[in-house]
VOPAGU-2260 file (C-alpha; in pm, 1 decimal, decimal comma):
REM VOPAGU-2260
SITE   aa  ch    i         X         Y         Z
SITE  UNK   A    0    -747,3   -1052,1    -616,5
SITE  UNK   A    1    -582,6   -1130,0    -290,7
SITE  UNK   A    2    -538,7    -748,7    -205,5
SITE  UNK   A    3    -908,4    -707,2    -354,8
SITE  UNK   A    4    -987,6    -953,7     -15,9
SITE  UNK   A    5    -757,7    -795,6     199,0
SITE  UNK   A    6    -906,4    -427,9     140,9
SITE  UNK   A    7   -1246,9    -539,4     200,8
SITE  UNK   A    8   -1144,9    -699,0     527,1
SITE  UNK   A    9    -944,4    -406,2     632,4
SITE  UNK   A   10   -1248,2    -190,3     526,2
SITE  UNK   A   11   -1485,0    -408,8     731,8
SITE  UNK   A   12   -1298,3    -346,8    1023,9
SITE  UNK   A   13   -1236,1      93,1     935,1
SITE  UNK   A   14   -1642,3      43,8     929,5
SITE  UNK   A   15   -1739,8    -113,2    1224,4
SITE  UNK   A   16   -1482,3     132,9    1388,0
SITE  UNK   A   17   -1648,2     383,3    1251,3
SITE  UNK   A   18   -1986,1     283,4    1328,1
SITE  UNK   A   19   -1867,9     262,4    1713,3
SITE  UNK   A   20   -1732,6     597,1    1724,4
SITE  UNK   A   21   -2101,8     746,2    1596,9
SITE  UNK   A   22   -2258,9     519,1    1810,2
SITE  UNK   A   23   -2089,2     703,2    2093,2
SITE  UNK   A   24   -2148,5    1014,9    1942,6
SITE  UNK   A   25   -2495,0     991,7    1917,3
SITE  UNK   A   26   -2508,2     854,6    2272,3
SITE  UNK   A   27   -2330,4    1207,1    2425,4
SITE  UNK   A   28   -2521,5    1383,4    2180,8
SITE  UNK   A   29   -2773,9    1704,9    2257,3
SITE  UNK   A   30   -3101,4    1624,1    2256,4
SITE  UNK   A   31   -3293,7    1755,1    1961,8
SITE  UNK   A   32   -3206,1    1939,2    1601,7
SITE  UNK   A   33   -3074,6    2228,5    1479,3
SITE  UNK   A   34   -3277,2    2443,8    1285,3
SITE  UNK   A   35   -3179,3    2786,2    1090,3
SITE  UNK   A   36   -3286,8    3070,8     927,6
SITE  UNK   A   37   -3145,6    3311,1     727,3
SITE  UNK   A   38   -3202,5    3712,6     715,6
SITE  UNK   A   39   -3001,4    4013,9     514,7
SITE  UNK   A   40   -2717,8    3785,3     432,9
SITE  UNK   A   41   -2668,4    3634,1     775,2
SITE  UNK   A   42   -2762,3    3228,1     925,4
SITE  UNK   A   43   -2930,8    3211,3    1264,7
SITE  UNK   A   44   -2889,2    2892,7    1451,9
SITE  UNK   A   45   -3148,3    2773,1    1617,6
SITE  UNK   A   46   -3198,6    2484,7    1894,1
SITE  UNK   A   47   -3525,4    2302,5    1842,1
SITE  UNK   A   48   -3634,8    2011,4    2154,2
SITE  UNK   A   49   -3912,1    1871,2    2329,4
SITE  UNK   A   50   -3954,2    2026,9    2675,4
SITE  UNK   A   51   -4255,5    1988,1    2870,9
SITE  UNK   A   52   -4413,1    1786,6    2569,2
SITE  UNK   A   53   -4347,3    2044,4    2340,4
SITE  UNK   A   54   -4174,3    2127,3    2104,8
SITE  UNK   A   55   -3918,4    2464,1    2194,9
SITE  UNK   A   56   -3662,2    2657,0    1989,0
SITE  UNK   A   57   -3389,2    2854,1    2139,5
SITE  UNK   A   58   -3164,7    3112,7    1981,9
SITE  UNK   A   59   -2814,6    2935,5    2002,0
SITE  UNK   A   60   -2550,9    3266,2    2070,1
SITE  UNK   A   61   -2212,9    3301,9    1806,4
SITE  UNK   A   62   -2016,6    3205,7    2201,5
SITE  UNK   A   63   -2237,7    2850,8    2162,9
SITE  UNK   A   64   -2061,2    2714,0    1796,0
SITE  UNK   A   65   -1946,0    2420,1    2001,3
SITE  UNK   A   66   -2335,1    2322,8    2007,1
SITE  UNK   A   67   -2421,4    2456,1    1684,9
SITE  UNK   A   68   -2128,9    2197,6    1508,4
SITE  UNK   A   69   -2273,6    1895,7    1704,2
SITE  UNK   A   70   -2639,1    1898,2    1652,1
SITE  UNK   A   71   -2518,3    1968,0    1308,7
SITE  UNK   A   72   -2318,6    1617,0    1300,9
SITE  UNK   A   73   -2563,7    1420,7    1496,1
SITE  UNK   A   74   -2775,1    1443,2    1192,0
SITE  UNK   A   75   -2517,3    1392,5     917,8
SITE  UNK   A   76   -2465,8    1066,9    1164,6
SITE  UNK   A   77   -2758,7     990,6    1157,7
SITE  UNK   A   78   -2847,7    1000,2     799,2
SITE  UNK   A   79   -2527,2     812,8     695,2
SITE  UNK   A   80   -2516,8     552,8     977,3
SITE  UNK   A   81   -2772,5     300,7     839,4
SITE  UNK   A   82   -2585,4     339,7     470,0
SITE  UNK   A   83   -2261,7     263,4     629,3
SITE  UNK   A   84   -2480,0    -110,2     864,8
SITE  UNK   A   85   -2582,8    -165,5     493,4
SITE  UNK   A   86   -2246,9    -135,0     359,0
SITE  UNK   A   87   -2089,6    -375,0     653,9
SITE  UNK   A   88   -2344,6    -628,5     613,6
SITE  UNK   A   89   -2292,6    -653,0     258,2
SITE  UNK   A   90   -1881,7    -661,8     290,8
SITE  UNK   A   91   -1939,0    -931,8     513,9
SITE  UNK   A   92   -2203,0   -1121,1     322,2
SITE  UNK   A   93   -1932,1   -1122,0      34,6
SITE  UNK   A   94   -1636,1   -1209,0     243,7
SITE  UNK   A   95   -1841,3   -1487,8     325,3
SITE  UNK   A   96   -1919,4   -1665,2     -49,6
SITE  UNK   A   97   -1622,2   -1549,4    -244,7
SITE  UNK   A   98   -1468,5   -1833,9    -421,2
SITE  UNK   A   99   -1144,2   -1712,0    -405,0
SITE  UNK   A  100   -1011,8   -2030,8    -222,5
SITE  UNK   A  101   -1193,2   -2205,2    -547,2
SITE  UNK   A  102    -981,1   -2023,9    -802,7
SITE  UNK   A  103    -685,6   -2141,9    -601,7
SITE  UNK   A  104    -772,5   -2465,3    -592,2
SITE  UNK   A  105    -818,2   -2535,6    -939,9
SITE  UNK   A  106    -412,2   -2449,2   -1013,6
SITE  UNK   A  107    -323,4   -2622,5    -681,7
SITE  UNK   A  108    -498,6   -2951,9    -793,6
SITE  UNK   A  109    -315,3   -2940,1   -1123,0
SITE  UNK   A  110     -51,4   -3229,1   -1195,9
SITE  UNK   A  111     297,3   -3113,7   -1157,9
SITE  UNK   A  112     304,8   -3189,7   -1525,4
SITE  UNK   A  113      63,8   -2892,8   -1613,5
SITE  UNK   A  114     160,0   -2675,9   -1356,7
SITE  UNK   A  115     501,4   -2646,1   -1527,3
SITE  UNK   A  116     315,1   -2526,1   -1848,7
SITE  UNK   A  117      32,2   -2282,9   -1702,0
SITE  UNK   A  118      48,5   -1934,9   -1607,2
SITE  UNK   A  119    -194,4   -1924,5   -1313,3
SITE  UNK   A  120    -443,2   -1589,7   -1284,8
SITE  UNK   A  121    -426,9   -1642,0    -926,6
SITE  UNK   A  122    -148,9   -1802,8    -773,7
SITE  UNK   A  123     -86,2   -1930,8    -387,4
SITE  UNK   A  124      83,7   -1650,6    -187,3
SITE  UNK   A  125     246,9   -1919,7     -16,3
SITE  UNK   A  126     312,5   -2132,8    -382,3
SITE  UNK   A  127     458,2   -1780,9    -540,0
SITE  UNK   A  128     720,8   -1785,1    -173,4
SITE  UNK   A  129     806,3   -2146,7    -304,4
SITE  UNK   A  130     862,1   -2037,2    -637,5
SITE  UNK   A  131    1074,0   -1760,0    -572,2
SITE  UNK   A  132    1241,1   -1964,1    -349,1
SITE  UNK   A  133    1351,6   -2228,8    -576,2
SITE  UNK   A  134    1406,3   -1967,7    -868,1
SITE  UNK   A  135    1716,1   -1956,2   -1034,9
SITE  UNK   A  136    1842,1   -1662,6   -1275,3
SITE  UNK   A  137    2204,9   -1546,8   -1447,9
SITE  UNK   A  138    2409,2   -1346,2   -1253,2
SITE  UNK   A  139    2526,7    -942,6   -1420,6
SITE  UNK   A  140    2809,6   -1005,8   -1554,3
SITE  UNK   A  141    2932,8    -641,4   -1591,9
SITE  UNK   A  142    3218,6    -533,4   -1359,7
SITE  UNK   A  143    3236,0    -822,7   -1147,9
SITE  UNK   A  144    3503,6    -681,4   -1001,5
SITE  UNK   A  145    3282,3    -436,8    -849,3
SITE  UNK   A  146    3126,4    -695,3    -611,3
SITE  UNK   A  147    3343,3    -628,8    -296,8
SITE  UNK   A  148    3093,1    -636,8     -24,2
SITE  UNK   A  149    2898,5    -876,7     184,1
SITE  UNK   A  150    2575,2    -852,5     292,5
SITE  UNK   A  151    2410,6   -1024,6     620,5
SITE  UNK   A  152    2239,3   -1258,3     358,7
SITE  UNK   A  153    2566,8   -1346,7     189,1
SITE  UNK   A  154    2512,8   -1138,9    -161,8
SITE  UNK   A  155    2786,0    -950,1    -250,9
SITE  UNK   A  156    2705,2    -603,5    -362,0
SITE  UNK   A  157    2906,2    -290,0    -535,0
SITE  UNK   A  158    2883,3     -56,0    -230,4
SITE  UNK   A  159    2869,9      -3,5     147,1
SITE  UNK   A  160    2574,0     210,5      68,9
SITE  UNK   A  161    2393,9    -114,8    -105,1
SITE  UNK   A  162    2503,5    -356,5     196,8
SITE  UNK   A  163    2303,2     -90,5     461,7
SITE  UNK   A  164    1972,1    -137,1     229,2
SITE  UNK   A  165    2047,9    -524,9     168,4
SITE  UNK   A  166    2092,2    -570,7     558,6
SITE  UNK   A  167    1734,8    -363,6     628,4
SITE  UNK   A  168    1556,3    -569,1     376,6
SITE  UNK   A  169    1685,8    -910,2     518,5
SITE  UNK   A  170    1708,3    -810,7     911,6
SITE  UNK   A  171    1246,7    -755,0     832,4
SITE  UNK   A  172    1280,2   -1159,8     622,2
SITE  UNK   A  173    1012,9   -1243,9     812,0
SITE  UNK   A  174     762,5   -1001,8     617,8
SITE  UNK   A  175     986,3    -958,0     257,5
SITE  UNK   A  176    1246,9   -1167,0      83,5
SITE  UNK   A  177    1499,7    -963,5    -187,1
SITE  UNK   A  178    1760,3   -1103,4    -449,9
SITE  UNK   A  179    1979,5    -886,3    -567,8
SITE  UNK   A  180    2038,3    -795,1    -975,3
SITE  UNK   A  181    1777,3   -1004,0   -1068,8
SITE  UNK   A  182    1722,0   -1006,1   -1398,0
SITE  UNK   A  183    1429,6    -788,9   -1534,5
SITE  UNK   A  184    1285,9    -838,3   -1918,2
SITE  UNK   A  185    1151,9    -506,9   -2041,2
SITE  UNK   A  186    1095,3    -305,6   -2360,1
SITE  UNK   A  187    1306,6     -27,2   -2456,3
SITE  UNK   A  188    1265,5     170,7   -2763,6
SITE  UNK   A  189    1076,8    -109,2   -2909,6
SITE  UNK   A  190    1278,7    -362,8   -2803,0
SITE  UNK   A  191    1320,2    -669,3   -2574,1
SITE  UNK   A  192    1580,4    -558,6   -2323,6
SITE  UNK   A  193    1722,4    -714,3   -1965,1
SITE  UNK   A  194    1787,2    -500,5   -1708,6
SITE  UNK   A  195    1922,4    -586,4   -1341,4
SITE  UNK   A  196    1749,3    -401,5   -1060,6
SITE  UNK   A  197    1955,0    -296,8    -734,3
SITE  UNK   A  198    1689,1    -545,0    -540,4
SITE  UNK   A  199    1402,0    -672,9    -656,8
SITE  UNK   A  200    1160,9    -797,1    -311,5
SITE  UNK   A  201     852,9   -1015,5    -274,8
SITE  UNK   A  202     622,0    -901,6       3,1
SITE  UNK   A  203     516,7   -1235,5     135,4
SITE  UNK   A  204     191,8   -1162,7     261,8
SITE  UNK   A  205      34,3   -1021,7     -13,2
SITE  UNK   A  206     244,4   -1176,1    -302,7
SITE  UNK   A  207     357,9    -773,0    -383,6
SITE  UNK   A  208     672,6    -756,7    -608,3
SITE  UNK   A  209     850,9    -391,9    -596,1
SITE  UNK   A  210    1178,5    -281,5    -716,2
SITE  UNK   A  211    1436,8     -95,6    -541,0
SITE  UNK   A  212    1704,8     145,3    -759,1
SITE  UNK   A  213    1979,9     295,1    -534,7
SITE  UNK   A  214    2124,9     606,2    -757,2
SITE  UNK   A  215    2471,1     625,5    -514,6
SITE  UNK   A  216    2673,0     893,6    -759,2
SITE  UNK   A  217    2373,8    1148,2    -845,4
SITE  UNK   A  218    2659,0    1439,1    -887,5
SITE  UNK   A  219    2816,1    1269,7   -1135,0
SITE  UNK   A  220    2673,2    1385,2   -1469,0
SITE  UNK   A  221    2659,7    1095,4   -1702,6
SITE  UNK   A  222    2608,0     838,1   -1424,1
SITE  UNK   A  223    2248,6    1046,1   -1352,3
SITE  UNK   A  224    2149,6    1075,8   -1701,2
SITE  UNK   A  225    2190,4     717,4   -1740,9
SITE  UNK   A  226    1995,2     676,7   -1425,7
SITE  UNK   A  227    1747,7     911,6   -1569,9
SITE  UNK   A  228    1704,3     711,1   -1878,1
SITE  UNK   A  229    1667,7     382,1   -1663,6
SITE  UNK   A  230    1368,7     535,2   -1450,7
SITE  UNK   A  231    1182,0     628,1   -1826,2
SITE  UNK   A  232    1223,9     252,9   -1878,5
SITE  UNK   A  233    1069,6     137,0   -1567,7
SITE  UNK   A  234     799,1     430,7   -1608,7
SITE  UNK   A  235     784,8     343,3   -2038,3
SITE  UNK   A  236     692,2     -51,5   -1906,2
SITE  UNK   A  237     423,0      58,1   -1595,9
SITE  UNK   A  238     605,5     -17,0   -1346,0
SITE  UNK   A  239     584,9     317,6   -1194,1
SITE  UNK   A  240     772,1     509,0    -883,0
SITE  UNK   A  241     573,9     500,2    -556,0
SITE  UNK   A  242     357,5     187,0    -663,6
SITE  UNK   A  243     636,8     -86,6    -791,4
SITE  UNK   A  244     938,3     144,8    -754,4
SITE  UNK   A  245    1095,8     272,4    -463,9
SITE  UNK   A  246    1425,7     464,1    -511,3
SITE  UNK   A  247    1667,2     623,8    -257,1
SITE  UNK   A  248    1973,3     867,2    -363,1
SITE  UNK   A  249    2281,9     981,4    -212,2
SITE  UNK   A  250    2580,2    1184,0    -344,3
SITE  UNK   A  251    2987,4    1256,5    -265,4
SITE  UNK   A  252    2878,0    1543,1     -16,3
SITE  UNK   A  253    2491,9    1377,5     111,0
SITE  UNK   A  254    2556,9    1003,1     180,2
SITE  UNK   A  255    2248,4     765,8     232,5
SITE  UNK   A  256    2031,1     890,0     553,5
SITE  UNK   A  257    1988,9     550,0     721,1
SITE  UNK   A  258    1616,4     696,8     876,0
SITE  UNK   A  259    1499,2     691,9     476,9
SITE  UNK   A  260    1625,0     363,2     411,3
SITE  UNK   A  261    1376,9     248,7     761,0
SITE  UNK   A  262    1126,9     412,3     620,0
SITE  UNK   A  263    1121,7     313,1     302,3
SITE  UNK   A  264    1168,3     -59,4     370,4
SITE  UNK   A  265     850,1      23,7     644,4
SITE  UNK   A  266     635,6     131,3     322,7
SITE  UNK   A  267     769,2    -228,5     143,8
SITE  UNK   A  268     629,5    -441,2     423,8
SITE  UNK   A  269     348,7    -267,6     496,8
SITE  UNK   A  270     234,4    -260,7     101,2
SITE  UNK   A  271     -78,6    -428,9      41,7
SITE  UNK   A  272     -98,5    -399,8    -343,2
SITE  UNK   A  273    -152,2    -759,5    -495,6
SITE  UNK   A  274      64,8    -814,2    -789,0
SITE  UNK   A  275     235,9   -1118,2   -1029,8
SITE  UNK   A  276     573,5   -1162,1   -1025,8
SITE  UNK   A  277     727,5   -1022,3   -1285,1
């Protein structure tokens, strides 16, 4: 519901944009319309306009296209323009009376005692930040030993390649928060099943949870078919690559390209796709 808001904002602004940019169209415009006919298989522009308080209509020449193209979107601007004042007013006419701030409020004004107990349909960006925040969960416990490196935030990960995502994601903390291997409940084959994501991050302006898999050994064989299986899970419970999934890959002879990782983490901050944590 939050995103719902945000879209309509951002599309509030891509209109009234947009209805600047015709507005100086149709000021630079030619005067008059364009007018056609068509003989033995072939269109002949025409340029109709008031000249000496008539009405006058010139051949337009194949060298004049230029002309032919504009009078021919000044009136597909001018047909569409008071659709697209409609549509603005009546963004901004909702924007104004949606109760979202009431559905809020009704969780907000709940006693601590029933908060504990209800699973809000709208919750608080800033209450789910608090939340996550205070959230505890078990640790993996498989291969420990593996944990050998630190990250800027203080996690210690399995690999150097792990520490250069962890380190992107925290160095943008002001826009995402991650945790590392925490704990995911999901069905496989029928059945209840935990699984530990590389990262799991909360965009903290729109409340967005995605997860991040980092497939480090994709030549060898049965470390990518179990990877393979693992993305059928995450696809199998609709949480699906692209939308709540991002993953990056890197094998012995094409290590992780640093530029993806930026980019990727860019499309994490920048996501505007209102979701609950999982």
């Amino acid at each position: 519901m939050n995103n719902f808001i945000k879209l309509a904002k951002e599309e509030v602004l891509q209109l009234e944009n947009t209805l600047k940019q015709i507005d100086e169209f149709l000021e630079n415009a030619p005067q008059g319309s364009l007018k056609w006919q068509n003989k033995k298989e072939k269109t002949y522009y025409y340029h109709q306009f008031m000249e000496d308080a008539k009405w006058t209509r010139r051949y337009i020449k194949k060298s004049e296209l230029l002309l032919v193209k504009k009078l021919a979107q000044k009136h597909y601007y001018i047909a569409i323009r008071p659709i697209l004042k409609k549509l603005l007013y009546e963004l901004k006419r909702f924007l104004e009376k949606c109760p979202l701030n009431e559905l809020e409020d009704v969780y907000d004004n709940l006693s601590v005692e029933r908060k504990r107990l209800v699973m809000p349909l709208q919750v608080n960006v800033n209450e789910k930040v608090r939340q996550w925040q205070e959230e505890t969960f078990e640790k993996n416990i498989m291969h420990p030993e593996n944990l050998r490196y630190e990250t800027e935030q203080g996690d210690m990960v399995r690999s150097k390649s792990e520490v250069i995502i962890a380190n992107m994601l925290y160095s943008n903390r002001k826009n995402i928060l991650y945790k590392y291997e925490r704990p995911l409940e999901v069905v496989e084959n029928g059945r209840q099943k935990i699984i530990y994501p590389d990262f799991t991050i909360l965009n903290i302006q729109t409340g967005k949870v995605i997860y991040w898999e980092h497939a480090g050994r994709m030549d060898d064989l049965y470390y990518s078919n179990e990877f393979v299986k693992k993305m059928n899970t995450y696809i199998s419970n609709d949480l699906l690559p692209g939308r709540d999934l991002v993953v990056s890959f890197e094998s012995q002879n094409t290590p992780l390209d640093i530029k993806v990782v930026k980019k990727m983490v860019k499309q994490i901050v920048f996501s505007s796709t209102y979701d609950i944590i999982r």
